[in-house]
C-alpha positions as CSV (number, residue, x, y, z in Angstrom):
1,X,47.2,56.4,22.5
2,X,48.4,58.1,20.2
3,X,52.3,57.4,18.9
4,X,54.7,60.0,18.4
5,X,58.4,60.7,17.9
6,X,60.3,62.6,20.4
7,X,64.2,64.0,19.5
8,X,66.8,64.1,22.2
9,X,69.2,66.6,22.8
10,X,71.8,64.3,20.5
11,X,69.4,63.8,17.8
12,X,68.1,60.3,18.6
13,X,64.8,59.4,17.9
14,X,62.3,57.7,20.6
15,X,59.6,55.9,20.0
16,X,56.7,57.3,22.6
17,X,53.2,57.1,22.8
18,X,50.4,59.7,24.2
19,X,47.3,59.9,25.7
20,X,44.8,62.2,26.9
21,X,42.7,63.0,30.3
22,X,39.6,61.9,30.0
23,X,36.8,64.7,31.3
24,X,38.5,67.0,33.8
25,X,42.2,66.8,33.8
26,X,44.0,66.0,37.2
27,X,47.1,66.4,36.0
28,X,50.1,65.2,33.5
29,X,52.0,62.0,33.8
30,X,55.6,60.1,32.0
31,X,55.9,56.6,33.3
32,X,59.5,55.7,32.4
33,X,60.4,52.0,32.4
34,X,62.1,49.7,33.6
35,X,65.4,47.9,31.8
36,X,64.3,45.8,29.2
37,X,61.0,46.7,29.2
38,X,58.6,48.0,26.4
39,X,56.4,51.0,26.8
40,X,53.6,49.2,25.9
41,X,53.9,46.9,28.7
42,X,52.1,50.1,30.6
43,X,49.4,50.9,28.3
44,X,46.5,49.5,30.2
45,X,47.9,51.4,33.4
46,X,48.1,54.3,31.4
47,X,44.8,54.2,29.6
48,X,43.4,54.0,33.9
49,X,45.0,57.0,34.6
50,X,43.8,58.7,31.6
51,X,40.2,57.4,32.5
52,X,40.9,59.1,36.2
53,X,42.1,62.3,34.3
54,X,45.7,62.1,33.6
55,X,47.6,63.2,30.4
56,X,50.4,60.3,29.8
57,X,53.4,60.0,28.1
58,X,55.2,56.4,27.5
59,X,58.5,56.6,25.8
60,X,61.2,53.7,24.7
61,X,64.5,54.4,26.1
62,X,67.5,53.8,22.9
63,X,67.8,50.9,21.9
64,X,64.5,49.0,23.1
65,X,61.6,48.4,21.4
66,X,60.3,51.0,18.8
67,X,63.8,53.1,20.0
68,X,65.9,51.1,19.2
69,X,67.8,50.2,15.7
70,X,67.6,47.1,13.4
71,X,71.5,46.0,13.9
72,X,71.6,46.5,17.9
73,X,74.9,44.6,17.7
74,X,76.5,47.7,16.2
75,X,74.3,50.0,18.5
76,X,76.4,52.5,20.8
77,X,74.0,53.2,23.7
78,X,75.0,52.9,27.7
79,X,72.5,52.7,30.2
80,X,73.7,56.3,31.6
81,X,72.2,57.8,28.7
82,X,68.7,56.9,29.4
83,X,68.6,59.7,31.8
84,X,71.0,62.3,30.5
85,X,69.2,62.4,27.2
86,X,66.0,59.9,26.8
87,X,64.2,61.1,30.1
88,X,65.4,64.9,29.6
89,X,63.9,64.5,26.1
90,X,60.4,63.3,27.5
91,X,60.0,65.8,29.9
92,X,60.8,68.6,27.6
93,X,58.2,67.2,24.9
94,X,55.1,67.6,27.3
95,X,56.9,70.9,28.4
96,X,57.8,72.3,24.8
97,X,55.3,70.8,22.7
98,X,52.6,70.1,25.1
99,X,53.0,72.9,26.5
100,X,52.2,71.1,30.0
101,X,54.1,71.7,33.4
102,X,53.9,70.3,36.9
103,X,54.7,67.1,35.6
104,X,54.7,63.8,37.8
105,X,57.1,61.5,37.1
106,X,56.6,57.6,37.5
107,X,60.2,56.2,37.3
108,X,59.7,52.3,37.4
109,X,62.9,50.4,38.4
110,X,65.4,52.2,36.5
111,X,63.4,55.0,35.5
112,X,63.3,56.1,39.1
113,X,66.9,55.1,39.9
114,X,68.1,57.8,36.8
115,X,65.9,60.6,37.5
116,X,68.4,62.7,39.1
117,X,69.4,63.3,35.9
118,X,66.5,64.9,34.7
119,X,67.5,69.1,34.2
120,X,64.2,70.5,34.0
121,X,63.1,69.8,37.8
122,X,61.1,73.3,38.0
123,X,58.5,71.3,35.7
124,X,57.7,68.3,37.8
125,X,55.7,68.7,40.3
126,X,56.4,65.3,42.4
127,X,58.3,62.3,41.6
128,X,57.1,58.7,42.1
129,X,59.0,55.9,42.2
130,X,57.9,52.2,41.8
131,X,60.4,49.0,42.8
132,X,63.4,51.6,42.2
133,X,66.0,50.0,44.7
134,X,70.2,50.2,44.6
135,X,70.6,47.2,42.0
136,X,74.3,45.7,44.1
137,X,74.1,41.9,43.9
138,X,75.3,41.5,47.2
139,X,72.0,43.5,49.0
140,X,69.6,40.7,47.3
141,X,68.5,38.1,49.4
142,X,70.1,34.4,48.8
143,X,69.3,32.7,46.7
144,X,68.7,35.2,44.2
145,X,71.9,36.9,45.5
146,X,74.0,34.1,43.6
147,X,71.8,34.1,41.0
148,X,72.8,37.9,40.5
149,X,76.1,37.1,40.2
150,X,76.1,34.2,38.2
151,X,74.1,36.5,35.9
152,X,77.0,39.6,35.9
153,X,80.2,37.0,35.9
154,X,79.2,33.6,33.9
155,X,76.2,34.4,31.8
156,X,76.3,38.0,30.6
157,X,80.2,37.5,29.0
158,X,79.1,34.3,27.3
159,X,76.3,36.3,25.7
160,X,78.2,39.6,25.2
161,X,80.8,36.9,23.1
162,X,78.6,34.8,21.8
163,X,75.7,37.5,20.1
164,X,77.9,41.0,20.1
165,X,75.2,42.2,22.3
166,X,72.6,41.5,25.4
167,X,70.6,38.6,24.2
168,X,68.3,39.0,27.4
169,X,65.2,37.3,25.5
170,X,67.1,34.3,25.6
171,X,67.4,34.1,29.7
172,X,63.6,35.9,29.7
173,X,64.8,39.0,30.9
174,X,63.0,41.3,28.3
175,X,63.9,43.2,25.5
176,X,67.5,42.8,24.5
177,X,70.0,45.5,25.0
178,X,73.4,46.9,23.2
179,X,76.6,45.7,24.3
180,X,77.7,49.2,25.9
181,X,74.7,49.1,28.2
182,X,74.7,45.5,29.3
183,X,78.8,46.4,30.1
184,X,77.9,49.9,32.0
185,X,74.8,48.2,33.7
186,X,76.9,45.3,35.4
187,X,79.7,47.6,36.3
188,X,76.7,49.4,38.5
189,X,75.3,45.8,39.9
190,X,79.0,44.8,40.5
191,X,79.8,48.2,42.7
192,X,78.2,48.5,46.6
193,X,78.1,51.9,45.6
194,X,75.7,51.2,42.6
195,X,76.2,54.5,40.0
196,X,78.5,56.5,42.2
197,X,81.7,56.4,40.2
198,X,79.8,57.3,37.6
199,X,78.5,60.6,39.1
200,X,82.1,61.2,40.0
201,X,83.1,60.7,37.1
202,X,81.0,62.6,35.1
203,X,79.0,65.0,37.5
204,X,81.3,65.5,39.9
205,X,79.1,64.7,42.6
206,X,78.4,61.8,45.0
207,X,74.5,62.2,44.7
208,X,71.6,63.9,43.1
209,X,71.8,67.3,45.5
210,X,70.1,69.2,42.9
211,X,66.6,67.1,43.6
212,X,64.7,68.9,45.9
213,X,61.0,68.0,45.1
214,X,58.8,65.5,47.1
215,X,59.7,61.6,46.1
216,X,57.4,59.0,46.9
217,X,59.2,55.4,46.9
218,X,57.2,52.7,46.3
219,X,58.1,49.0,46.4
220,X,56.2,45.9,46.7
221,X,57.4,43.4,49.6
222,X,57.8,40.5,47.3
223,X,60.2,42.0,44.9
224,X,63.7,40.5,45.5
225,X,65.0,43.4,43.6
226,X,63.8,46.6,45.8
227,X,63.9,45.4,49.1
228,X,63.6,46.6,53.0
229,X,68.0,47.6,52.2
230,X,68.0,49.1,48.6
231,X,65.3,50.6,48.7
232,X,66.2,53.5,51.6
233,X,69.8,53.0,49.9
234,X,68.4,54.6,46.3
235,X,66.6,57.0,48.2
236,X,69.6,58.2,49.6
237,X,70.7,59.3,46.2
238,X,68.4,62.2,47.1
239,X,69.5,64.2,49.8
240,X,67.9,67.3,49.4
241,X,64.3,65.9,48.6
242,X,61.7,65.4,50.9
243,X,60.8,61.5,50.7
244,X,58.1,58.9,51.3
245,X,58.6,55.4,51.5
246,X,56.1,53.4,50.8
247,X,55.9,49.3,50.9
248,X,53.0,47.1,49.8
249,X,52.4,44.2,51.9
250,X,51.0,42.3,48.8
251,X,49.5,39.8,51.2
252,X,47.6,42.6,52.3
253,X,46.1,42.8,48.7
254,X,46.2,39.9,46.8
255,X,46.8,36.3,46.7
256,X,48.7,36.6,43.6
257,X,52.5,37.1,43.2
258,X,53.5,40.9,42.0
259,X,57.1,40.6,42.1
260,X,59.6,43.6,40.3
261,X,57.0,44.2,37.3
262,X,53.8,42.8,38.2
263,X,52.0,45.7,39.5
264,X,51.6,47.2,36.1
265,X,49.6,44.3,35.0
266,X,46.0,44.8,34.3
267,X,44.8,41.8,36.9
268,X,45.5,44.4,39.9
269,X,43.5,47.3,38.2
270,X,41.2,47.1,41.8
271,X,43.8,45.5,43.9
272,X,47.0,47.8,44.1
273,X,46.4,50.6,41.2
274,X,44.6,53.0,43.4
275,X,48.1,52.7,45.7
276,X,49.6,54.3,43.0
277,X,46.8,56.5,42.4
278,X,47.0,58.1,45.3
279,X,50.7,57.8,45.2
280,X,50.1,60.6,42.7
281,X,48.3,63.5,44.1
């Protein structure tokens, strides 16, 4: 794939990566991440949907991997700006310099919870997400439920005091991440209502009203994180959009445990990536 720079609305830099269809194009896809995690943790699942005629874009939201500065301690970021700028800015790359349209968005975990913030909606044609659920402590099942909260009321101050900023490497929870969004991200996981407030606050709105293309929910049925409640929750941030949920009985599939990120990994290339294949079209 080939890397490339993309400039936000704000002037940030991101670190992004593309890649073409292979023989006749099917169509055009971004896969946005989840929190903490690299963009080249999808490569090989975008190098199989260029192979079945995809164009793809990977991009590093600010302040992870190749996005994000060498002092992160001093880094300014919150989690809200993902959407409002970095996914804005990656959609209107393959729009503006591309010169691509009816776009499908893959919105893993996060990148599917913020894609209501996404402006350009006449240029995707569908959006898919993947183990996108409400991310409220309280809806996880015990005993990852306590775990949750442990996490947003013992741990993440002691690291927020101790480092200046999210030292989630340390507890294996990815890349690490600026104070601001670590602060704005609990306040969400914290709140039954998830992001509301924040809508509220800064919208005006209650939900994503303006989404009115087909959304495809996808979650896997041994991921604690999107589960049988937060996934239909999340969905219900999009009133106005026609969607499909869709749950993968691993056990249906695979012996092997898939979890909230597995199902990018290259070991279910036969198993469960022609799900999200066909998730696509």
């Amino acid at each position: 794939m080939e890397s490339i720079n993309i400039t936000a609305s704000d002037g940030y830099e991101l670190s992004a990566l593309f890649g073409s269809a292979v023989g006749r194009c099917q169509g055009s896809v971004i896969i946005s991440s989840a929190t903490s995690i690299r963009k080249e943790f999808y490569i090989n699942f975008a190098s199989f949907l260029n192979e079945n005629g995809y164009n793809v874009l990977l991009f590093d939201y600010r302040g992870i991997g190749g996005s994000a500065p060498n002092d992160l301690k001093s880094a300014n970021f919150f989690m809200h700006e993902w959407g409002t700028f970095d996914m804005n800015a990656a959609l209107n790359y393959l729009v503006y310099e591309k010169q691509l349209t009816n776009i499908i968005w893959v919105g893993h975990s996060i990148g599917g919870q913020l894609v209501g913030f996404i402006e350009n909606q006449r240029h995707l044609k569908k959006i898919v997400t993947v183990n996108a659920g409400v991310g409220y402590w309280g809806y996880f099942p015990f005993p990852m439920s306590i775990a949750m909260w442990v996490m947003w009321h013992l741990v993440s101050p002691v690291i927020l005091k101790w480092y200046g900023y999210g030292m989630m490497r340390k507890i294996g929870w990815g890349e690490d991440l600026p104070r601001n969004t670590i602060l704005e991200w609990k306040g969400w996981c914290t709140n039954k209502d998830y992001y509301m407030p924040y809508l509220h606050q800064k919208l005006n709105v209650d939900r994503f009203y303006h989404i009115t293309i087909p959304v495809t929910s996808i979650y896997t049925s041994d991921d604690y994180l999107a589960n049988d409640r937060t996934v239909p929750l999340m969905m219900e941030f999009f009133p106005n959009a026609p969607v499909d949920i869709r749950k993968i009985i691993v056990d249906d599939y695979t012996d092997e445990k898939v979890g909230h990120n597995g199902i990018f990994r290259r070991k279910f290339r036969t198993s469960l990536w022609p799900l999200l294949i066909n998730a696509l079209t």
